[in-house]
PyMOL commands that place a pseudoatom at each C-alpha (Angstrom):
pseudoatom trace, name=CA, resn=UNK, resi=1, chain=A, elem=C, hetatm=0, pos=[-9.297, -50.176, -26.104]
pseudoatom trace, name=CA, resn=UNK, resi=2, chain=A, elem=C, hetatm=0, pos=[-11.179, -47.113, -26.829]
pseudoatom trace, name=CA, resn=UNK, resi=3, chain=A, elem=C, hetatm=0, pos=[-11.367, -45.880, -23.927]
pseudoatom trace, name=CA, resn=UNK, resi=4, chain=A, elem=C, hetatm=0, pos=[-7.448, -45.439, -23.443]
pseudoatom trace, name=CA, resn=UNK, resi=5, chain=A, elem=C, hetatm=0, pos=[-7.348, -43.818, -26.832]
pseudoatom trace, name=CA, resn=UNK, resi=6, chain=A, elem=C, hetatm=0, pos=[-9.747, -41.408, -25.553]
pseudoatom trace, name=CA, resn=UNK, resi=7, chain=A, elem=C, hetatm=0, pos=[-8.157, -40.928, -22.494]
pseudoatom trace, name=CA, resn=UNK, resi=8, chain=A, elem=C, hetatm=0, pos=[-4.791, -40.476, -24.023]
pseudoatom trace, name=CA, resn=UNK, resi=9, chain=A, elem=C, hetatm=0, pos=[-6.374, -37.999, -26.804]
pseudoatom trace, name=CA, resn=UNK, resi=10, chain=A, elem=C, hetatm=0, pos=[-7.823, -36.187, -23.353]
pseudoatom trace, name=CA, resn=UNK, resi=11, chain=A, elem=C, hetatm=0, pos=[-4.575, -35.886, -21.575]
pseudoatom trace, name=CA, resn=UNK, resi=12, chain=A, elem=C, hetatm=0, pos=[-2.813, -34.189, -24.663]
pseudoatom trace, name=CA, resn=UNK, resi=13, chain=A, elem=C, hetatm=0, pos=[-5.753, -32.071, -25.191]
pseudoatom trace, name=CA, resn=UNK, resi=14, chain=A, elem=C, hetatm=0, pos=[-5.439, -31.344, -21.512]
pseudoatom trace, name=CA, resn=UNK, resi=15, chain=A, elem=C, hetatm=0, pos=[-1.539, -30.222, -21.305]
pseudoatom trace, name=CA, resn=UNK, resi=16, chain=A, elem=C, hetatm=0, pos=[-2.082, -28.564, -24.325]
pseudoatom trace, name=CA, resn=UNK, resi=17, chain=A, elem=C, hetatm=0, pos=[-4.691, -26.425, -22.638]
pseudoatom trace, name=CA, resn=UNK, resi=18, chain=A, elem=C, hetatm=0, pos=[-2.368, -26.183, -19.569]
pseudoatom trace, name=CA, resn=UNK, resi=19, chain=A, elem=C, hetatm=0, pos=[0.546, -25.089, -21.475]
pseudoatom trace, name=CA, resn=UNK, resi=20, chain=A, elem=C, hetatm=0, pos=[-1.880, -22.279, -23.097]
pseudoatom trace, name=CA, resn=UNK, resi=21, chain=A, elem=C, hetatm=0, pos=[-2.971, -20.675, -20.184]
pseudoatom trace, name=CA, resn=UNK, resi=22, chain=A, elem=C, hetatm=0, pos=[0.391, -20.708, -18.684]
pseudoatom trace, name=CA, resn=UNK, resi=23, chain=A, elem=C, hetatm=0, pos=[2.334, -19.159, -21.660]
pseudoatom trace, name=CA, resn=UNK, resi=24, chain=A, elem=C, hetatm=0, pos=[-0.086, -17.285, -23.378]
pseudoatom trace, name=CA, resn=UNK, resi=25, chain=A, elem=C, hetatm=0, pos=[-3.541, -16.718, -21.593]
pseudoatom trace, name=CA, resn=UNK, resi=26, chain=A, elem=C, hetatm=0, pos=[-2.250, -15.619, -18.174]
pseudoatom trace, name=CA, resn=UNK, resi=27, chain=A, elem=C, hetatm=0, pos=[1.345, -13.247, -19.294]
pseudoatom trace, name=CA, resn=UNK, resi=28, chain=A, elem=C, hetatm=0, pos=[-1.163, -11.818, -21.762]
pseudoatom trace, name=CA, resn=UNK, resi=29, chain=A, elem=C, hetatm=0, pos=[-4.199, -10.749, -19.105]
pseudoatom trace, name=CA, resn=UNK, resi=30, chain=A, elem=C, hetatm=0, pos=[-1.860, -9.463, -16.453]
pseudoatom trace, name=CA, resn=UNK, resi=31, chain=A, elem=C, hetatm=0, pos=[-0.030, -7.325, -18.938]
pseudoatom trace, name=CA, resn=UNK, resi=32, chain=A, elem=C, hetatm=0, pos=[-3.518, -6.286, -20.260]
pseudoatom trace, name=CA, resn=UNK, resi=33, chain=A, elem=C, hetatm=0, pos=[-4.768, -5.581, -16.791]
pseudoatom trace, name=CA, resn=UNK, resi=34, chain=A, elem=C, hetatm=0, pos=[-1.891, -3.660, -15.181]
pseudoatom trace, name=CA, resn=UNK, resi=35, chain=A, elem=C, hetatm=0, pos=[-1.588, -1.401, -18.622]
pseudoatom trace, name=CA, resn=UNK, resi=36, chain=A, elem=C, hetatm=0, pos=[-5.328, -1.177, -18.454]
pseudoatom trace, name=CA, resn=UNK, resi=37, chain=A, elem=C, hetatm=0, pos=[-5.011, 0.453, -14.751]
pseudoatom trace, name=CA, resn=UNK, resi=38, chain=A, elem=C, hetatm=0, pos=[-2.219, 2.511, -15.495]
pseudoatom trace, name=CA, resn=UNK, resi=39, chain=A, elem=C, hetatm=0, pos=[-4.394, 4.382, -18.081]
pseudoatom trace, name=CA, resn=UNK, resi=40, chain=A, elem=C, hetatm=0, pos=[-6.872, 4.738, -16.165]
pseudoatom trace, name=CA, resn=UNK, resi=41, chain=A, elem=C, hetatm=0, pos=[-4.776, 6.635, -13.191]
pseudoatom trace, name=CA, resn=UNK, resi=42, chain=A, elem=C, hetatm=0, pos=[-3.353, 8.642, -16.257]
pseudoatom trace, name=CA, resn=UNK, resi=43, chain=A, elem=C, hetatm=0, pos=[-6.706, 9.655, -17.543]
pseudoatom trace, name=CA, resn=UNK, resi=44, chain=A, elem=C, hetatm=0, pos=[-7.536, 10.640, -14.069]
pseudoatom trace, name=CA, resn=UNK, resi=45, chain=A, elem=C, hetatm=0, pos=[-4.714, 12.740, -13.466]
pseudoatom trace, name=CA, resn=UNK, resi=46, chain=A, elem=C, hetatm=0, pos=[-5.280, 14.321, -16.744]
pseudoatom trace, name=CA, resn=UNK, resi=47, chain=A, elem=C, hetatm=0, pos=[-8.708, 15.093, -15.746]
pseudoatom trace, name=CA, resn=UNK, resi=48, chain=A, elem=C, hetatm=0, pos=[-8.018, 15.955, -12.216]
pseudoatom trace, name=CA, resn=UNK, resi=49, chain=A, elem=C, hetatm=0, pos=[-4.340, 16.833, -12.082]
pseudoatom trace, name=CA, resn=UNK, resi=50, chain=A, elem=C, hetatm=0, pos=[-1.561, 15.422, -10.514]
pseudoatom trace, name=CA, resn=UNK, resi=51, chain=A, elem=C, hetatm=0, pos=[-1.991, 13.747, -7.121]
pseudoatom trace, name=CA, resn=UNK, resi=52, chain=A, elem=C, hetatm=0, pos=[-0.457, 15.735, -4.003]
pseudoatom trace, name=CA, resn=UNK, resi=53, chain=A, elem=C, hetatm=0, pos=[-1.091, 17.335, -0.824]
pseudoatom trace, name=CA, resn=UNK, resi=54, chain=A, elem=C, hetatm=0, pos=[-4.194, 19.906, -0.771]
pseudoatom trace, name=CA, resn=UNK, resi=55, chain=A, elem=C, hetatm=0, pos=[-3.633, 23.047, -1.323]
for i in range(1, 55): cmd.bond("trace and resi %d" % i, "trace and resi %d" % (i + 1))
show_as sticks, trace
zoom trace
């Protein structure tokens, strides 16, 4: 008997830590990592001016 309490307390503990990284975890690293490259290429351009053919 206290084994399926446990393994009903683990499967809610479980989605709840599915339902975390899909909602929160992931939207929040990809925005994190994409706005984390995009000042990086705008540092570098400010550093080393805009990108375009040599002169």
């Amino acid at each position: 008997m206290d084994d399926k309490g446990r393994s009903s307390l683990d499967k809610r503990h479980e989605t709840r830590l599915f339902l975390f990284l899909i909602f929160l975890l992931f939207p929040l690293l990809s925005i994190a990592i994409v706005g984390g490259y995009g000042f990086v290429v705008w540092m570098l351009q400010l550093i080393m001016g805009p990108p375009g053919p040599p002169a």
